[in-house]
C-alpha positions in Angstrom: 115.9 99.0 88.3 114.7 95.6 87.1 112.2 94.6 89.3 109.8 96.9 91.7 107.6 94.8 94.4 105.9 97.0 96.4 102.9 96.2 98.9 100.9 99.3 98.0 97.0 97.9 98.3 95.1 99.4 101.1 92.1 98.5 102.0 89.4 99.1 99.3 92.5 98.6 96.7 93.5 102.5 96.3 92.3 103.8 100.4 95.8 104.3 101.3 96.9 106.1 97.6 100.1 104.9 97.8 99.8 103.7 93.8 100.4 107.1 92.3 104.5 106.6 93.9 104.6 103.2 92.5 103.7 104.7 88.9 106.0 107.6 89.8 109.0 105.5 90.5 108.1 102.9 87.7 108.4 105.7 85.3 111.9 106.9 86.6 113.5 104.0 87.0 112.1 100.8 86.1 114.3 99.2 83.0 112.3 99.7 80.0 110.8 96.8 78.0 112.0 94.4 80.4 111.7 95.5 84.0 108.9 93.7 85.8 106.7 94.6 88.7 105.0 92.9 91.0 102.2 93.0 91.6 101.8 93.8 88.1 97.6 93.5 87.8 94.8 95.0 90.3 91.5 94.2 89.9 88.7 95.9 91.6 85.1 93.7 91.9 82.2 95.0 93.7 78.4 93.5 94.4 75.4 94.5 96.2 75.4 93.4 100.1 73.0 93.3 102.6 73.5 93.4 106.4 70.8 93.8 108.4 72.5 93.5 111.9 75.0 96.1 110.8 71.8 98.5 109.3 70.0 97.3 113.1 73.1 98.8 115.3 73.9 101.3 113.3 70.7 103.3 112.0 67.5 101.7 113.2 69.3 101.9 116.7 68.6 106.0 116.8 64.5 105.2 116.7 64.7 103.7 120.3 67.9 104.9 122.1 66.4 103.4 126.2 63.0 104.8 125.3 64.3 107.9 123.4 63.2 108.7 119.8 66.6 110.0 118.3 65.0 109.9 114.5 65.9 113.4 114.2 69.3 113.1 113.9 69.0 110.2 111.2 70.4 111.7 107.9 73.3 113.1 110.4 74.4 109.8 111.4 73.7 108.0 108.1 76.1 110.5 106.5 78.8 110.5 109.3 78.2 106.1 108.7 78.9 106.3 104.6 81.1 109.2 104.5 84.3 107.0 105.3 84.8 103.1 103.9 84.9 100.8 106.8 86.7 97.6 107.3 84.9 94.5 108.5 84.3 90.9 107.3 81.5 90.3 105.3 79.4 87.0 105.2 78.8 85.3 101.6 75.0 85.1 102.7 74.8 88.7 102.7 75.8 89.2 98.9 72.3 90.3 96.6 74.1 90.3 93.4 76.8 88.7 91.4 79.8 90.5 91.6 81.2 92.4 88.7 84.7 93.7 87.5 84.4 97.4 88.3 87.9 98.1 86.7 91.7 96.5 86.1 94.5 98.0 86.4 97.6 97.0 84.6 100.5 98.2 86.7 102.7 98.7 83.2 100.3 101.2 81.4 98.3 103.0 84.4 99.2 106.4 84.6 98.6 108.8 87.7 96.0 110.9 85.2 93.8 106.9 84.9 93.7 106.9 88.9 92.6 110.2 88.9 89.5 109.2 86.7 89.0 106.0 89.0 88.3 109.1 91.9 85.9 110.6 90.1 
């Protein structure tokens, strides 16, 4: 094969792991030296954010559920919150840091055994 273009970002660049077939079918088949693939780069950035209406109806919201005090299911619901990424739009004015490079991938050279280091 001489040239792979695939559409394997998820959400949160590796969510869906669809990458590891990519690197599996780039090592079978793609022409050596020569083939290209496209996207050939992923880059990951990441940066501190701050939402307060999001913290408001999503955690402060158990202190006073119609007049009920529901603090003591707190660290339930903050776990069931941040155990799974979530998808929504995020305002610029909400960013508390510059964002950084958290890793690059080059589509040529990763191997399975580099994603599985990512996960960890």
């Amino acid at each position: 094969v001489d040239i792979i273009v695939s559409e394997w970002m998820g959400f949160f660049l590796l969510f869906e792991d669809m990458l590891p077939d990519v690197i599996t079918f780039r090592d079978k088949y793609l022409t050596q030296n020569n083939g290209l693939i496209m996207p050939s780069e992923a880059r990951f950035w990441g940066a501190l954010y701050n939402d307060d209406h999001w913290h408001q109806s999503r955690i402060k919201y158990w202190q006073d559920v119609y007049g009920f005090d529901y603090t003591p299911i707190l660290e339930k619901v903050k776990s069931e919150q941040f155990e799974n990424p979530e998808r929504m739009h995020l305002r610029s004015n909400g960013l508390i840091s510059t964002p950084s490079e958290l890793f690059k991938l080059n589509l040529y050279t990763t191997s399975i055994e580099d994603l599985r280091e990512i996960q960890t």
